[in-house]
N, C-alpha and C positions, 0 to 999 in steps of 0.2 A: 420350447423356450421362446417366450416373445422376444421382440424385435428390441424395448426397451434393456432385457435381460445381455440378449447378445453384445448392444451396444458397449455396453458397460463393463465386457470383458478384453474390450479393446484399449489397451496402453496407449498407444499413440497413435493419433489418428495422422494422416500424410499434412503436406503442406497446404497443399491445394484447397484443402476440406475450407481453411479458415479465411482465405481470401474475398469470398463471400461476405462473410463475416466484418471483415474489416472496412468492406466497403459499406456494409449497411449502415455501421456503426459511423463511418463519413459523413455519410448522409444524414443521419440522425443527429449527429453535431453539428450540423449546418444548421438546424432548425431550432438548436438553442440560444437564450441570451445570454453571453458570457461574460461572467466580469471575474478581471485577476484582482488582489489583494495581495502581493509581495512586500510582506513590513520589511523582509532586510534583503530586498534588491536584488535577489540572488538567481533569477528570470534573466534579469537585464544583465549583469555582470555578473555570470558564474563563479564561486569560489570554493568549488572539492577542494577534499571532500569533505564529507559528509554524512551523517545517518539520519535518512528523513521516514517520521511513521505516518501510516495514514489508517484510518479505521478500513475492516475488510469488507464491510459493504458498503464502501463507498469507492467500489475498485473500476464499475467499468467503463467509465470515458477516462480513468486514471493517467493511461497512456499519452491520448489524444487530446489534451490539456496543457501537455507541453512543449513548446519548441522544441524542433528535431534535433538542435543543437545540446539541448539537455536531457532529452532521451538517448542518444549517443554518447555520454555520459554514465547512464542509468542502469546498475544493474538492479534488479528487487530480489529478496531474499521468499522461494516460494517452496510448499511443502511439495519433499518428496514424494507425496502420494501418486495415484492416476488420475483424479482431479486437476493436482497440481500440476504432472503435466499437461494438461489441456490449458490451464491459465497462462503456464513458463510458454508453452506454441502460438497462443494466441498474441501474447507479450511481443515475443519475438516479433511476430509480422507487421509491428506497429514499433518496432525498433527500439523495446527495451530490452534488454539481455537479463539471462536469469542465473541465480543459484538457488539450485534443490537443497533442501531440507530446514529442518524445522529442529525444537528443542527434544520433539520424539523422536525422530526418522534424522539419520545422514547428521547430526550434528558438529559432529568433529570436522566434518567436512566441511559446512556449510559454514563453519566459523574458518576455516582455512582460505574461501572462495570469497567472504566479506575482509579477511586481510588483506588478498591479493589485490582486491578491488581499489580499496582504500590505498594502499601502496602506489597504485599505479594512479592516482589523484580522481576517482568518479566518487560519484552516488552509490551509496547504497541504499534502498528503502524495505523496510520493514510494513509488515502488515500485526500490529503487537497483540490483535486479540483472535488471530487465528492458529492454525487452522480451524480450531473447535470451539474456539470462544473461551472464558463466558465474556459475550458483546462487550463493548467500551470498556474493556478492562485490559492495562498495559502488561504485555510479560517484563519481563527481565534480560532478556535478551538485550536488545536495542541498548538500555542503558550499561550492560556489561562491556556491548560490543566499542561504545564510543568511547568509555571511560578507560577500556585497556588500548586501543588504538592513539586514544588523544584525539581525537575528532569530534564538533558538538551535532548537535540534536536539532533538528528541525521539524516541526510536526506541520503535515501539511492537512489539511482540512477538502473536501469536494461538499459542496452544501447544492441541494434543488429544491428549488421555489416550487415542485411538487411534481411526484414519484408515486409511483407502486410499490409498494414493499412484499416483498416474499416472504412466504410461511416456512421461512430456514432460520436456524439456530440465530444468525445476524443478523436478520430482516432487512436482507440484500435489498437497495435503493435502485429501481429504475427509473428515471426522472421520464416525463410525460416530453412529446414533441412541443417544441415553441415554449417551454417553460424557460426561468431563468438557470443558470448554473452558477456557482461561486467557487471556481479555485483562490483556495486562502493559503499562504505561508506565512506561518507566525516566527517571531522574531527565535533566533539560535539560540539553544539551550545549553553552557556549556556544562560538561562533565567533570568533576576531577580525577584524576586519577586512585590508583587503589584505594579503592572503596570499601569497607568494612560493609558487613552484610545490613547492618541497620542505616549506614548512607545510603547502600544501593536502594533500598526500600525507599528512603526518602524521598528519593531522588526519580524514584520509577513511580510514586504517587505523582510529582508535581507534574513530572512529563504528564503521564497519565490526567491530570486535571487541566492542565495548559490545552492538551489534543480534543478534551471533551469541550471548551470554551469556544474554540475553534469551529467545531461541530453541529453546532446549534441550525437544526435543518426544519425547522417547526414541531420540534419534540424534545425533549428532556433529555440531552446529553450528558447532562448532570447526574441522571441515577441511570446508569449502567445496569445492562440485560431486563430494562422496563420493557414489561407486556405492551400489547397494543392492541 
């Protein structure tokens, strides 16, 4: 069995493993140019909660983008996979708190853990076109979750003046050292309440096209799961 084979049958790796990790990832943020875009102020004067979505490969400086005071805040909704726990451990060490599952895996659950969240007044963020994809395309979730809570929508955006892309389902972004970075929060999306299913549709396009307008990284956010 290779060493990649073994790794892989590893659930959770310790704490330790990732501290490494987070410090590179430090480092590596020091050497970008960051500019915030907050239209509805909510950096500056927090107002949980919340459900904010963000594209999933636009996930890894997602953390370290935000004052620690609204990471402390911050839970993200991440799949129950063994993937996903490596994301929910790494999250952690960078002080977002997680709940597992997704619309396949842990569901009931993970709609139980975005209640208690919202109850207790934090963030929730959504990742709307994972685990599997297909890329820039929003689930139903996120709009279900806000419209039965009462809570609006916030789509947040991570844009780089220029990245690597990976040959994965989302064509994961890693922004290049000394490039620029854009966290964007676009203005709150509200919900209404019970939604007939061709609302909720509606309603999960416009999210859905608001989070791709946002997005625009020097590629066509516009047509959703584009080749490259």
């Amino acid at each position: 069995m290779s060493i990649k084979s073994k790794f892989r049958q590893i659930k959770k790796l310790p704490d330790w493993f990732y501290k490494p990790l987070v410090w590179i990832l430090l480092l590596w943020k020091a050497t970008l140019r960051k500019e915030i875009i907050d239209e509805p102020g909510e950096l500056s004067d927090p107002h949980p909660p919340a459900v904010g979505v963000a594209w999933h490969n636009r996930l890894l400086f997602f953390p370290l983008l935000f004052p620690k005071e609204v990471r402390r805040m911050t839970c993200a909704v991440i799949s129950a996979s063994r993937d996903g726990q490596y994301i929910a451990d790494l999250a952690g060490q960078m002080g977002v708190r997680s709940i597992r599952g997704s619309s396949r895996k842990k569901g009931y659950s993970a709609l139980h853990g975005v209640l208690s969240e919202i109850k207790t007044g934090n963030y929730v963020c959504f990742t709307p076109d994972g685990p599997r994809g297909p890329r820039y395309r929003m689930s139903q979730g996120p709009i279900y979750a806000a419209s039965h809570l009462g809570v609006p929508i916030i789509p947040l955006a991570i844009n780089y003046a220029s990245f690597w892309e990976l040959n994965s389902w989302d064509r994961f972004q890693i922004p290049k050292p000394f490039s620029k970075v854009t966290l964007r929060l676009g203005e709150k999306i509200v919900i209404p309440p019970d939604l007939s299913p061709e609302e909720l549709e509606r309603y999960r396009l416009l999210v859905e096209q608001r989070l791709n307008e946002l997005s625009l990284s020097g590629e066509s956010a516009a047509a959703p799961g584009r080749k490259s």
